[in-house]
N, C-alpha and C positions, 0 to 999 in steps of 0.2 A: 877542525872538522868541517871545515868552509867547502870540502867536498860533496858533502852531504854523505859520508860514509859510517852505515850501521853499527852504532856498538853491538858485543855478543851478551845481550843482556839471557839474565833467569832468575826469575823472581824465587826469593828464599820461600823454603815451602819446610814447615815444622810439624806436620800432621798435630798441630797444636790442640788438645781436648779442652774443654770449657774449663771456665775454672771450678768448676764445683765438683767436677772429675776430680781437680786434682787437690781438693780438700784432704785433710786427715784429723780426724776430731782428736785436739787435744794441742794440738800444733796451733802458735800463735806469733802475729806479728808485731804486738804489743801488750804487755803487760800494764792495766790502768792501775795505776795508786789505791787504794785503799785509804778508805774517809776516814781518817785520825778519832779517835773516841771523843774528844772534845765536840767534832765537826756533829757526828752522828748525834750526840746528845743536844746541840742547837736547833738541828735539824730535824730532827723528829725523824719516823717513818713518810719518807716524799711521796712514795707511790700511794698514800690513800689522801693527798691532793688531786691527783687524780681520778674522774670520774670512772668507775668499776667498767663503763661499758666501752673506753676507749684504754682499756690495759689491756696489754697479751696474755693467752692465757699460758702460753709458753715461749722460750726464748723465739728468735724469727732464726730461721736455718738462712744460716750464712755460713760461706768459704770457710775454715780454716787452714787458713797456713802462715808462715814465715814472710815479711817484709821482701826480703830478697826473691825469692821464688814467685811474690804478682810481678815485682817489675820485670824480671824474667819474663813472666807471661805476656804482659800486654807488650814488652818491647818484640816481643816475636812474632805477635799478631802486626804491631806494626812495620816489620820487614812483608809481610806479606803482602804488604796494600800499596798499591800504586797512587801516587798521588803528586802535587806542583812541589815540594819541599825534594820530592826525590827525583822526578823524571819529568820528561818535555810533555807535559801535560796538555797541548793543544786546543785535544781535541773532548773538550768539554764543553764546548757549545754557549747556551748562552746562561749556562751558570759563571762565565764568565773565572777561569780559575786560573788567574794571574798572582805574580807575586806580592806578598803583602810584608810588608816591612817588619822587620826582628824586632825594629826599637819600639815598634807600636804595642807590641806584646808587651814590653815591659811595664806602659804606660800601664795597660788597662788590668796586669795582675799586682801593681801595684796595692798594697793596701788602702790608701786613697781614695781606690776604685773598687779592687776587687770586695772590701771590705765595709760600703754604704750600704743601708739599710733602705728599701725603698718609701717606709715609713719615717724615717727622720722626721724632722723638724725642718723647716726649709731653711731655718737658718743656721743648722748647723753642715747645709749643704751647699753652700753661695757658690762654691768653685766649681760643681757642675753644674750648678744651674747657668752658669756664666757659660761655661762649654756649651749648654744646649741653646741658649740664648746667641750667640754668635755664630753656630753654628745654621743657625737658623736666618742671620743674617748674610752668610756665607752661600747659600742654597739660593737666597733672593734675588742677588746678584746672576747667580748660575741661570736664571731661568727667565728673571725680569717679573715674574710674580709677587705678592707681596706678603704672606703668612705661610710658615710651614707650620705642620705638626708631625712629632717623631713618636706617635703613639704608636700607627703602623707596624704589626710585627711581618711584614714582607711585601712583596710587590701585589702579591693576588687579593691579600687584606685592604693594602692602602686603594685597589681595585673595586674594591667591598666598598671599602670608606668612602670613593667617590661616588659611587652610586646609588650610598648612603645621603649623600651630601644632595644627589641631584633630584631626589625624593624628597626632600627636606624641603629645599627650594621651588619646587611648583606646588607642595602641600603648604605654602608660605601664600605661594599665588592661586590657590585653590584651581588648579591644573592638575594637579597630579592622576586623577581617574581618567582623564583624557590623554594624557601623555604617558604614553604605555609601553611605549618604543627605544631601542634605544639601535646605535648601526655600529658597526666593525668593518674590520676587511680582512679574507681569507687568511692572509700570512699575519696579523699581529697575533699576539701571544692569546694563548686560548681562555686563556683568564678576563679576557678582556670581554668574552660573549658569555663566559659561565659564573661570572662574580655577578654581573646585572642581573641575571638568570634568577641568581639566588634570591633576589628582591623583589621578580615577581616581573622582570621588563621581558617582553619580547625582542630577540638578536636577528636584525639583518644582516647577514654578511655578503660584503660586496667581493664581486673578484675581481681579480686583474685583468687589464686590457691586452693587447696584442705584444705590447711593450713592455709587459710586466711590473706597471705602475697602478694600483688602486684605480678602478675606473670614474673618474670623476660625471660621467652621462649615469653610470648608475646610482650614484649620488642623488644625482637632482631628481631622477624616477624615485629614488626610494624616502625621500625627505615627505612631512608631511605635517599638518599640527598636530600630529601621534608624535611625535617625533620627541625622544626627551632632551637625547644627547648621544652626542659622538664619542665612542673609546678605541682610542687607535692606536700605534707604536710606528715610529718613525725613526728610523730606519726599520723596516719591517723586519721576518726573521729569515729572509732573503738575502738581510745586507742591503736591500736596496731599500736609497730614501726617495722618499717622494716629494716633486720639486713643485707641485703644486700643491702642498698643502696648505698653503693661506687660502687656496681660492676651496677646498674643503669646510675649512671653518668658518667664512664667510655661508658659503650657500647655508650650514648648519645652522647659524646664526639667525639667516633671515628669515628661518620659521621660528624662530624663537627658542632652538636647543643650547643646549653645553654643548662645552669640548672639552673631551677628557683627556690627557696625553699619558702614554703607558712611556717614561723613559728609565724603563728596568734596566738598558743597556744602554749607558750615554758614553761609554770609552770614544765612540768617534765622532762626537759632538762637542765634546765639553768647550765651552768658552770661543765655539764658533755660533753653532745657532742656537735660539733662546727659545722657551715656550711660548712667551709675550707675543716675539715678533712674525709667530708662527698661527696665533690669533686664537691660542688655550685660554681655558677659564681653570683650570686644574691640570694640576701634573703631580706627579713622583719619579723619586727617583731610589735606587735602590743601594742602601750603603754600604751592602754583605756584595756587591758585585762593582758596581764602576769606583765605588771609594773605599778602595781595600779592605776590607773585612774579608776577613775568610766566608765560605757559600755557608758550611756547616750543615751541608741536607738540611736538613727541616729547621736550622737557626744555627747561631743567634741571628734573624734578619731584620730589617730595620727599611721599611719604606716611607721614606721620609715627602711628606705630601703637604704641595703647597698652593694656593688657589687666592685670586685677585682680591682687591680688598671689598667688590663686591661679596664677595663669599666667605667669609675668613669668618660671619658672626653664623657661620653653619660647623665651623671645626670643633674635631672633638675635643675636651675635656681632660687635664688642663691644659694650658699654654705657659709658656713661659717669659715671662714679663718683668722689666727692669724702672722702679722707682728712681727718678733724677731726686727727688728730695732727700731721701734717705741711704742711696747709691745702694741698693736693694736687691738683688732678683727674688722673685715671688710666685707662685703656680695661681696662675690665672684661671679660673673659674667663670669668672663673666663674663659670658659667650651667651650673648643673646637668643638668639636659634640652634645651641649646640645639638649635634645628634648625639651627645652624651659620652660615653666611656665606650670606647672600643677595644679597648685592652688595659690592663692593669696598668697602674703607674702612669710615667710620661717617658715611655719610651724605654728601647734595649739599649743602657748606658755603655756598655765596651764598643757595640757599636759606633756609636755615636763619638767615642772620644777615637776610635781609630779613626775614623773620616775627617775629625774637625783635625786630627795629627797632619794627616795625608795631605788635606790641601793647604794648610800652612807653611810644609815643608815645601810643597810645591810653587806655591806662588799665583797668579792670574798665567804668566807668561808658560810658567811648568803644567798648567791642566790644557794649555792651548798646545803643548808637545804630544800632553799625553794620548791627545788624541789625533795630532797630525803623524805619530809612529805606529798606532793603534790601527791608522787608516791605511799607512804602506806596509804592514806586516802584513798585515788580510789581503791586499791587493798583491803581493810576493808571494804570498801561498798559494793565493786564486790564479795569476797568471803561470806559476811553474804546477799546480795539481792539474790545470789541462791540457798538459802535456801529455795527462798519462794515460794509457788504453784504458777504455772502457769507463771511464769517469766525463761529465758534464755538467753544468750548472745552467737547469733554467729558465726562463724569463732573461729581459731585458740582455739579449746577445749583445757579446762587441760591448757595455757597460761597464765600468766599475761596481766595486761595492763600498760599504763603509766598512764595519766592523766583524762581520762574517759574513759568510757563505752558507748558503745549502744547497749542496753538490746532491749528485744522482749517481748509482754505476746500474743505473738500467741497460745501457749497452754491455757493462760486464754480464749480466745475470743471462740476459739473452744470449751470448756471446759463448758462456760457461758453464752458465749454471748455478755459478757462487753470489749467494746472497747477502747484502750488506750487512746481515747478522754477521754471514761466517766472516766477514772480514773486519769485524768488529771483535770477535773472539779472538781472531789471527793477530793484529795490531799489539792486542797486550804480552803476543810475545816480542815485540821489541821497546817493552820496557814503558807504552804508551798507552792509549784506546779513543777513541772517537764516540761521539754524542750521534743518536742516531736525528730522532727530528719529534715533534710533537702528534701522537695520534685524530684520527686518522694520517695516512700518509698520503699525502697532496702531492708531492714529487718522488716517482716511483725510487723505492733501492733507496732511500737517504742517508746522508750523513751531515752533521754543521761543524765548522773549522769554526772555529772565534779566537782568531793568534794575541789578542792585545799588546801594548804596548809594554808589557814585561819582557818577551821574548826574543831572544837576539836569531842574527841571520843564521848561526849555526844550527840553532836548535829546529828553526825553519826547515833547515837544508837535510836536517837528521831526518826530520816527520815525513817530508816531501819523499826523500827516499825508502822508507818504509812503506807507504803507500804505492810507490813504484814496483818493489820490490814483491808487492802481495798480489800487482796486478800481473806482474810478470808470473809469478808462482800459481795464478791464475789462469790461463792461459796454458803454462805448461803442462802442471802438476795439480789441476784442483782440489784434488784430495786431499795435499796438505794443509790449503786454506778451512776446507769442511772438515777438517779433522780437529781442527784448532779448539783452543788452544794448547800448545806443546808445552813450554817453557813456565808454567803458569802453578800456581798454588794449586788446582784442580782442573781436570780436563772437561772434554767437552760431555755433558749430562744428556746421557740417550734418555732414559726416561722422565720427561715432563707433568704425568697424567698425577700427581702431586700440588701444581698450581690449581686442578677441579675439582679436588675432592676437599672440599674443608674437615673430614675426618681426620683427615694425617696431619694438619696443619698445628703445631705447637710453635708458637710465638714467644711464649716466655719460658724461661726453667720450670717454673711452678708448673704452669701449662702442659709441658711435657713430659713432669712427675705423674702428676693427673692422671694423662689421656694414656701415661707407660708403665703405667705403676705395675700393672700384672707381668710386664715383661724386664721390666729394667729398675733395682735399686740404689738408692746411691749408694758409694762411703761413705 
């Protein structure tokens, strides 16, 4: 398919009903044993161990049906969903949904894994803790920092956590009521001005120069001894890096801030440049996205945050620490200035043992591929999508990028009429769909490509043509792009005015029984 020519995709479509539709009381998919009279006579009555206020007062309404008829169900729900296991999934932007390895699966539903208790004993858990513990040295290396911790359950938390950590640290130096500030730059990720936010910092956000690079004169206006710390992302979500950023954290520095580094997306970094030598006091990285884990919407995510060894007696609670006497690992507690528990436990274990799989299997020399293919897929995309009518990307004209792009079709909309909505609907009838951009929208019409180093030239050459194909069908035929989608589980939803009314809105079953009880019963 090195032509770049469209398969005739159609997504299966099952007018699939909930499963509690297709209940039928009495219908079951397991019959449980029956407690032998010996068992029952041992046992006593269990349920008035039980505290009277935490019993049901009736069974809880669940499905009934037959084993065979849910896997039916859920396998038909999953024909209907587009996703990297089944189709060239691109354009998901910087959830970053590249391929994540079969064998890593096995590891982590291994009972090993899938079967720890997060309460153990630590020492009937030496074998993960040894995973988190080299893992952790594995990350040191990546970044030239000197302590990670995998408590982080995501990029925006370990966001949290830093500015946790950098509250900690001027309330250490009795600064903190003075230093109130913290600075950003327009394109990093928006979690980088809304996690401080939460703590109480005021967010400068600087914009780009004429060159589409962080403006380093707005820096030095905007620095000050308000100033707490810097949170930035490098390569921005432009794709573009910025080539000055030592001389950022330097001017930051010299009023006395941090530097925070947002490295959610390190696919076109890894194993070339470091946080260290880039003059970070803290970084993360994100192990559900550059060190394959699957994204999982809202988890299992794992932002694994690591900060020099000035800082490392500010990390949260515990750590994981390895006794030379006793050849040991052990959950480290004494953390001088800890800012405490930020999430349960020490960390999302499947996570974590998928990424320490990933780069072992890789090597130093395999994470330095991963991202010099990571860097010419996105540049293969980016130089054949401006080719196509009505598409641009920009800032820094004539530039490369690293890992993605965010393109514009404001020439198309002008042009036709067709808004990157409809051509985001349009997209999943060729079996694909694209990431639009972070709100507000800063680059009119958007879209973000983020090809990683999973993705071969063909599959490139497929997406490139689909986006040709929809600008072409643009131009011609607009109506079949704002009609869209065709080929798809469901068409396009004339009425909206359901997102404003929170009266119509049922989230859950129960919810919907509720708020539909006078019109709708179950079986």
């Amino acid at each position: 398919m090195g032509d770049g020519k469209i398969r005739n995709f159609h997504q299966a479509r099952w007018e699939e009903p909930i499963i509690y539709e297709l209940s039928h009381p009495g219908e079951r998919g397991i019959l449980v044993p029956q407690a032998e009279a010996e068992v029952k006579s041992a046992a006593g009555n269990v349920l008035e161990t039980i505290p009277a206020a935490m019993r049901r007062s009736k069974p809880p309404n669940l499905p009934e049906m037959a084993q065979e008829r849910v896997l039916q169900h859920y396998l038909r729900l999953s024909q209907e969903t587009l996703g990297r296991d089944l189709n060239v999934d691109v354009g998901q932007g910087t959830c970053t949904m590249k391929y994540n390895p079969a064998v890593n699966e096995r590891f982590v539903t291994s009972t090993k894994i899938a079967d720890l208790h997060p309460l153990q004993d630590e020492s009937t858990v030496q074998g993960v803790l040894e995973i988190v513990y080299r893992l952790d040295l594995f990350m040191r290396e990546l970044s030239g920092l000197d302590r990670f911790s995998f408590q982080p359950g995501g990029g925006s938390h370990a966001i949290y956590t830093m500015a946790s950590m950098v509250q900690a640290y001027f309330e250490l130096r009795g600064e903190a009521n003075k230093r109130d500030e913290i600075i950003t730059t327009l394109f990093s990720h928006p979690s980088d001005a809304a996690a401080p936010r939460v703590k109480g910092y005021k967010a400068i956000i600087l914009y780009p120069d004429r060159n589409g690079f962080p403006d380093v004169e707005a820096l030095k206006a905007a620095v000050s001894d308000r100033t707490a710390a810097l949170f930035i992302t490098n390569p921005e979500d432009t794709g573009i890096f910025n080539p000055r950023i030592k001389a950022f954290t330097d001017i930051v520095h010299g009023v006395g801030g941090l530097c925070c580094y947002d490295q959610a997306n390190a696919n076109g970094i890894l194993g070339i440049t470091r946080a260290k030598e880039q003059g970070f006091d803290m970084t993360f990285f994100n192990l559900h996205k550059t060190f394959a884990s699957p994204h999982g919407s809202g988890g299992p995510a794992s932002g694994a945050l690591g900060v020099t060894e000035e800082l490392s007696k500010f990390l949260p609670v515990p750590l994981v620490g390895y006794d030379d006497r006793s050849s040991r690992y052990y959950l480290d507690y004494d953390v001088p200035h800890t800012i405490g528990k930020i999430k349960d436990f020490y960390g999302v274990i499947p996570a974590i043992v998928r990424a320490y799989a990933w780069i072992r299997s890789l090597g130093p020399e395999g994470l330095r591929e991963v991202a010099r293919v990571a860097v010419l897929n996105n540049n293969y995309l980016f130089r054949n999508a401006l080719k196509i009518r009505g598409l641009s990307a920009p800032f820094a004209e004539g530039k490369h990028r690293l890992e993605q792009v965010r393109y514009s079709w404001e020439r198309l909309t002008q042009d036709t009429g067709v808004s990157t909505t409809d051509v985001q609907r349009r997209i999943a009838d060729f079996g694909t769909h694209y990431w639009l951009c972070h709100e507000p929208w800063v680059v009119p019409e958007p879209f973000t490509l983020e090809p990683t180093e999973s993705y071969s030239k063909e599959e490139l050459d497929e997406y490139i043509a689909a986006l040709k194909q929809i600008s072409s069908e643009a131009y011609e035929s607009p109506d079949i792009v704002k009609r869209a989608p065709h080929n798809s589980t469901i068409g396009k939803m004339e009425d909206h005015s359901y997102f404003e009314a929170p009266e119509k809105w049922a989230l859950t079953w129960r919810g919907y029984h509720k708020k539909y009880k006078g019109y709708f019963e179950p079986r």
